[in-house]
N, C-alpha and C positions, 0 to 999 in steps of 0.2 A: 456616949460620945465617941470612943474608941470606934464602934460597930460602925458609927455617921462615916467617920474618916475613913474608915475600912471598906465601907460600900462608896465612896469618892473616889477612893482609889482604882476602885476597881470600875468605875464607872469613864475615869480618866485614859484609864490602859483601853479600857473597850475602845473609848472615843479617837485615843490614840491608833490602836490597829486600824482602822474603820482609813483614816488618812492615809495610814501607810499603802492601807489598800487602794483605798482610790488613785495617789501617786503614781504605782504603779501599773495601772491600765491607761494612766494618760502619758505616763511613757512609751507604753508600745503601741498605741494609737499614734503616738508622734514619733516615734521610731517608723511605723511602716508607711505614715506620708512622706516620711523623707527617703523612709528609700525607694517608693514609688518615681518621687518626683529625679532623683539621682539615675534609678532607672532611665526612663524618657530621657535625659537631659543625655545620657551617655547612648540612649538610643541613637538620636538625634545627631549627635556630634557624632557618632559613627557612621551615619548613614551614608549612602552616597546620595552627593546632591544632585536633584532634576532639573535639566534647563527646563524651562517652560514655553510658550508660545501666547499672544491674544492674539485669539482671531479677531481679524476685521475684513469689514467689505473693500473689496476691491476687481481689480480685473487682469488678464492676459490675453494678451493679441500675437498672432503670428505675425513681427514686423520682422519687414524686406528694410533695409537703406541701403540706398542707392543714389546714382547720381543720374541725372538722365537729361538728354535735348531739348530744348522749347522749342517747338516749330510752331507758327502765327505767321496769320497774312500780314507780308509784310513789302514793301513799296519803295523803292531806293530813289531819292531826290539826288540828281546832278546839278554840277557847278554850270550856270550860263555864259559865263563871265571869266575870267583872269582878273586874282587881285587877292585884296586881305578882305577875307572871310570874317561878317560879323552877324550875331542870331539877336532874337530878338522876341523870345521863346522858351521859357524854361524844359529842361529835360522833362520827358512823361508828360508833359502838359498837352490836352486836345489842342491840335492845329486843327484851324477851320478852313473851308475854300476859302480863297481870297482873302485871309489874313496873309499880314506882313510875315515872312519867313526869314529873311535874310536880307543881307545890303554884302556886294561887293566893289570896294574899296580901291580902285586902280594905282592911284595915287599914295593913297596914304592917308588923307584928309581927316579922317574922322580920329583917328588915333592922335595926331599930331592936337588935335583942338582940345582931346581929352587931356593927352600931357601939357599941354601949356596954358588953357583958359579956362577948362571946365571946372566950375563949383561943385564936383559932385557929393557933396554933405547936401545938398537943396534937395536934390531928386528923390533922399532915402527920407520919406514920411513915418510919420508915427505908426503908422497901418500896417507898414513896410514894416518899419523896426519890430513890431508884435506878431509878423509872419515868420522873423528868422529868428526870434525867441521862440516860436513855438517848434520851429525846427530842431532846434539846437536839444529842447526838451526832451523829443517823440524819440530824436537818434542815440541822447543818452539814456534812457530809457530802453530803449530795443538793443542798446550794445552791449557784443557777443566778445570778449576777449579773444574766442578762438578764431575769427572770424575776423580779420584785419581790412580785408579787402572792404571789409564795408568804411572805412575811413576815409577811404579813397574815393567814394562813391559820393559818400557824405560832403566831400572836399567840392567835388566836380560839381554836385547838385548846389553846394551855395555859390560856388562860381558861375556857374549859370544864371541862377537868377541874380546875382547880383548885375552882372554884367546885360541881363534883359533891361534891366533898369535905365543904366547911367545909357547904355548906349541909342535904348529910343527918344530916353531925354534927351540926350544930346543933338540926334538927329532930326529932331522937330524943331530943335532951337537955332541951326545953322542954315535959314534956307536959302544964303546967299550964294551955297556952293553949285558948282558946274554940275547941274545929272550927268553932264559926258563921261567923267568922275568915280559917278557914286550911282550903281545900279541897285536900283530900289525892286525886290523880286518878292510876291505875293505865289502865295500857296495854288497847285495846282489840284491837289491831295487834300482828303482829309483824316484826322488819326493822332495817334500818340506819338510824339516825336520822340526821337532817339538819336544822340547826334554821333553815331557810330557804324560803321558795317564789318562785317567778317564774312561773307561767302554763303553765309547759312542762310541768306532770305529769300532764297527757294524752294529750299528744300520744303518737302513732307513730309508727314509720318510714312508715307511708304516709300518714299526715297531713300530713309535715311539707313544708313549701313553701319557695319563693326568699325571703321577706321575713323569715321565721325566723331568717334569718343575719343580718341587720340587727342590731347590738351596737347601734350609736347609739338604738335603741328598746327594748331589752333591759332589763328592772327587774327587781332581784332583792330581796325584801324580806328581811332578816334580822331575826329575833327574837332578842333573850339576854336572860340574867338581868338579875334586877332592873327589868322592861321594863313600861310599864302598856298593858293588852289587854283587849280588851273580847269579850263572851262573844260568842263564833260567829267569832272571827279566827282567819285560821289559822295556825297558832302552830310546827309542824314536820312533816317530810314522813319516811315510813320507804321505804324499798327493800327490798324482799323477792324477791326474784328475784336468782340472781349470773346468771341468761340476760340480758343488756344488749348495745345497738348503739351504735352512732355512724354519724350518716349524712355524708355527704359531697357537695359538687355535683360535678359533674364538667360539661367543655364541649360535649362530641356523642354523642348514643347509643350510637356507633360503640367510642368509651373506655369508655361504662358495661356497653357488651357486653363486652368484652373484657378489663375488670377480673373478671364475672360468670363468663368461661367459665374465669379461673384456678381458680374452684373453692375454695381455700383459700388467702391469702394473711397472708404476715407484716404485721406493724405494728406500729412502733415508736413508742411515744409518749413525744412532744416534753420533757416537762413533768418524767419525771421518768428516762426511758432504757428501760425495761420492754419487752421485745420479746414479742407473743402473737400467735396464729395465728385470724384471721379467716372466718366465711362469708362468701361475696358474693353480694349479690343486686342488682336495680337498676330502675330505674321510671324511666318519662320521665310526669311527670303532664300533663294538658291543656294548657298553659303553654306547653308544649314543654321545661320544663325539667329536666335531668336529677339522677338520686340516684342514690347506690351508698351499701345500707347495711351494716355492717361489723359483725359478730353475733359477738359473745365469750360462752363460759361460764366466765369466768373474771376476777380482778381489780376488779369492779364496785363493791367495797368502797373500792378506792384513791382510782378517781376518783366515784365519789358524791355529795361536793361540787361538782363541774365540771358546769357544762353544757354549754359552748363549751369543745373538746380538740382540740388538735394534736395530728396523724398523719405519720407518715411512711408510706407504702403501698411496700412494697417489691417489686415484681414482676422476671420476668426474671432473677435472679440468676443469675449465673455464675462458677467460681473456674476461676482457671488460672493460668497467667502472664502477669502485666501487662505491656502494653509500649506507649510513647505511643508515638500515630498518625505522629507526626513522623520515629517509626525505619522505619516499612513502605514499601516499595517494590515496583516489581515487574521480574524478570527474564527472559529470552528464552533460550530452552533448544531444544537439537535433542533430535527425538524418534527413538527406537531401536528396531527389535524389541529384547525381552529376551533371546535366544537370541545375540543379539550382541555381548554384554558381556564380558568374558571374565577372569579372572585371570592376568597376568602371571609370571614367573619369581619376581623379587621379592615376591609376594604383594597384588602392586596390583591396584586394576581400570581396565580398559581396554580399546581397541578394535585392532584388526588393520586398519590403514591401508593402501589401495594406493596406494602412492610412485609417480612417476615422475622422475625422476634431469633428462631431456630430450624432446623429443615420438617423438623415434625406440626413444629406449632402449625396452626391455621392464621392465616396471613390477617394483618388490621390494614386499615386503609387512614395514612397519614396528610395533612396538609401540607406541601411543600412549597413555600413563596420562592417565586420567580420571574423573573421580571423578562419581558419578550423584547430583543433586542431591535427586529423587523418583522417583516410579511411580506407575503403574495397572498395571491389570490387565494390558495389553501391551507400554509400553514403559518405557524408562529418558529422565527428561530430564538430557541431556551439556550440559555447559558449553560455550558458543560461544566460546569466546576461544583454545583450543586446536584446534576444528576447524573446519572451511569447507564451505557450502554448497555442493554439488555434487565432493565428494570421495565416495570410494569405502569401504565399510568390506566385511568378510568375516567369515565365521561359522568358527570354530576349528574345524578337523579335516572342514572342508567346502568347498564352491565356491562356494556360495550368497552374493552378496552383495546389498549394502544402499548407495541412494546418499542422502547427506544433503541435507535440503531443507527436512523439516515440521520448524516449529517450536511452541512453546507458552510462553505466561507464566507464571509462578508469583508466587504474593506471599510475599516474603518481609525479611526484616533482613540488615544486614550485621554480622556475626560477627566479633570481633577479640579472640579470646583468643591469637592466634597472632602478633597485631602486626598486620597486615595482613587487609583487609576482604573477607573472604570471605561469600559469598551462602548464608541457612540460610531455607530453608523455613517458613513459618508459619501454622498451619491456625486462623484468624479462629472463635470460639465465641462471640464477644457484642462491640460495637462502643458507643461512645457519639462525643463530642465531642472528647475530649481523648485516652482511653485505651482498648485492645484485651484482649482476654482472649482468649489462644491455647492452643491445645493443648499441654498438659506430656507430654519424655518423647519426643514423638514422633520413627521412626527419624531423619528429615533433621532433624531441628529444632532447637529450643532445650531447656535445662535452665536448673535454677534456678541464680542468681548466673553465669548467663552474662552476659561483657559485648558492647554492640552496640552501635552508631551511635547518637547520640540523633537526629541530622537527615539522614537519608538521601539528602538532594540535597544535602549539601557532600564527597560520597564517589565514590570510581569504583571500580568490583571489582581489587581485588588491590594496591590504596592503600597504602603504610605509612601507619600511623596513628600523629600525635604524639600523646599524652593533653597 
């Protein structure tokens, strides 16, 4: 019995040690995760952090703004008459031959019958009322805060038509008055009316000179209803041509050439967003000073009333992938024949290194993965950070070798979709100030919503990257 408890005992301390033991290997298993993870976590918070960048597509243009002259065939209608000037015609609206243009008013008559008997709530119809709600619509819609003068425009244009309205009504409905009165005058012209002149509706594109730009001398005379004119004034201008320019200055022949030899250029105007496609042509007159005039068949209806129009000249364009200038750098790459490159067991690419062990040993010939960042036509450029200038490479199932030496730079970004800042190739298509348009797609390069360095000089290749 003794001996039973004796050998329990000692059966108990075994089983006992056995615990202690094991306790302690799952403490220092768990001691060295935590100080791994302590590690990292202090790595981390030490780190310095990387701005980052996502590329996306987009584009860069060489835009000009500027402001420039409308010149259009343009046609000045005189007063026949003395008296109050009434239309009958909304602004920009086609006058046709022999439509009603005007009535002047010697007397007074048609004003006087508007302020004392005219119904005018009759004449504004439903059709009516759903043309100056869609107006009211289009101009809150298109308005530009910066841009006030279009209020005024907006003002004039529903004054106009309103006044087209009440006053042909009116004048159909009064036919007991005197014609000696009330001259009734039909279009001689046809065209867009404009019930304005300023000087400039002769002028051409090769007319037009440096002091033309001058606003501060600029007078634009506006006629409207209700207005007293005297016979031979000129009372409104029609546009009969949608063939219309806009000239532009520019600062050296050199730009006015070179806007000229794009041939056909976009242009986006300021005023109201309208993007249409321009000729170009261009003159330096005696002065010395330069024009490039901008020849549309198209829209001349819209701006009409404008004489002085903001451009944007969009030349240049390019789309691809944007990426600020701040993420480009450039790297240093050893150059390879191609025939030297080889695929490894593992399905890598790499080179066939000759090792040597000591000076006396006889050299082994090692696998070296390495991944080729570009090409031409004959070589591969290898990453310098795995190999060394004046090491030996070999050509697979040959004798032939290759000693490293030439090198080349490439421009490219650093690449950290992987955590860590790897070198991608980047083939530059269009450059400005701030931002690049690189080639999409390409074998070494980028794709879209790749992330990359935003500042390439706070990186070193092969960096973790904290975001």
């Amino acid at each position: 019995m003794a001996s039973l408890k004796s050998g329990y005992k000692n059966t108990k301390r075994k089983r006992l040690g056995r615990r202690g033991f094991n306790l302690n290997v799952s403490l220092v298993i768990f001691a060295g995760i935590l100080f791994y993870l302590i590690s990292q976590v202090f790595t981390i918070m030490t780190s310095k952090k990387t701005d980052v960048y996502e590329v996306r597509t987009g584009s860069l243009a060489d835009d000009l703004i500027t402001r420039g002259i409308a010149v259009r065939e343009e046609k000045i209608v005189e007063s026949g008459y003395t008296g109050i000037i009434n239309f009958y015609n909304k602004e920009t609206e086609r006058l046709g031959y022999g439509a009603l243009a005007y009535t002047i008013d010697e007397k007074g008559l048609l004003q006087e019958y508007l302020s004392k008997y005219a119904d005018l709530e009759k004449y504004y119809t439903e059709s009516i009322l759903t043309e100056f709600r869609q107006d009211a619509i289009d101009f809150t819609a298109d308005f530009d805060r910066t841009n006030f003068q279009t209020i005024y425009d907006y003002k004039n244009s529903i004054q106009s038509a309103s006044l087209k309205i009440t006053n042909r009504s009116v004048l159909e409905s009064i036919q007991d008055m005197s014609s000696a009165d009330i001259h009734t005058c039909y279009s001689e012209v046809t065209g867009d009316i404009v019930y304005a002149v300023d000087g400039y509706e002769n002028k051409t594109a090769d007319t037009i000179r440096k002091e033309d730009f001058n606003e501060s001398a600029y007078k634009k005379k506006e006629v409207a209803n209700n207005q007293q004119v005297r016979e031979g004034d000129p009372i409104f201008r029609v546009c009969d041509n949608e063939t219309w320019s806009v000239v532009i200055r520019v600062d050296t022949p050199e730009q006015a050439l070179a806007l000229e030899k794009e041939g056909n250029i976009k242009i986006k105007f300021l005023k109201n967003g309208l993007e249409s496609w321009a000729s170009v042509s261009s003159r330096v007159d005696e002065a010395g000073d330069c024009f490039v005039t901008l020849t549309f068949t198209n829209s001349m209806v819209t701006f009409c009333t404008d004489r002085f129009i903001d451009v944007e000249v969009v030349t240049n364009k390019k789309t691809g992938l944007k990426v600020p200038n701040s993420s480009i750098t450039t790297g240093e790459f050893f150059l390879i024949p191609k025939d030297f490159l080889t695929t490894g067991t593992e399905g890598r690419k790499g080179v066939y290194l000759q090792v040597y062990s000591s000076t006396d040993a006889e050299p082994t010939i090692e696998f070296v993965p390495t991944t080729p960042y570009s090409e031409n036509e004959e070589y591969y450029f290898l990453d310098g950070s795995v190999l060394k200038a004046g090491e030996i490479i070999l050509k697979k199932d040959s004798q032939d070798q290759f000693t490293l030496g030439d090198v080349a730079q490439l421009t490219g970004v650093y690449y950290i979709n992987k955590g860590y800042a790897d070198f991608r190739e980047v083939s530059i298509l269009y450059q400005n100030e701030d931002f690049a348009i690189v080639e999409p797609h390409s074998i070494y390069g980028l794709m879209e919503y790749d992330y990359i360095v935003l500042y390439a000089n706070t990186i070193n290749p092969e960096e973790f990257v904290n975001q």
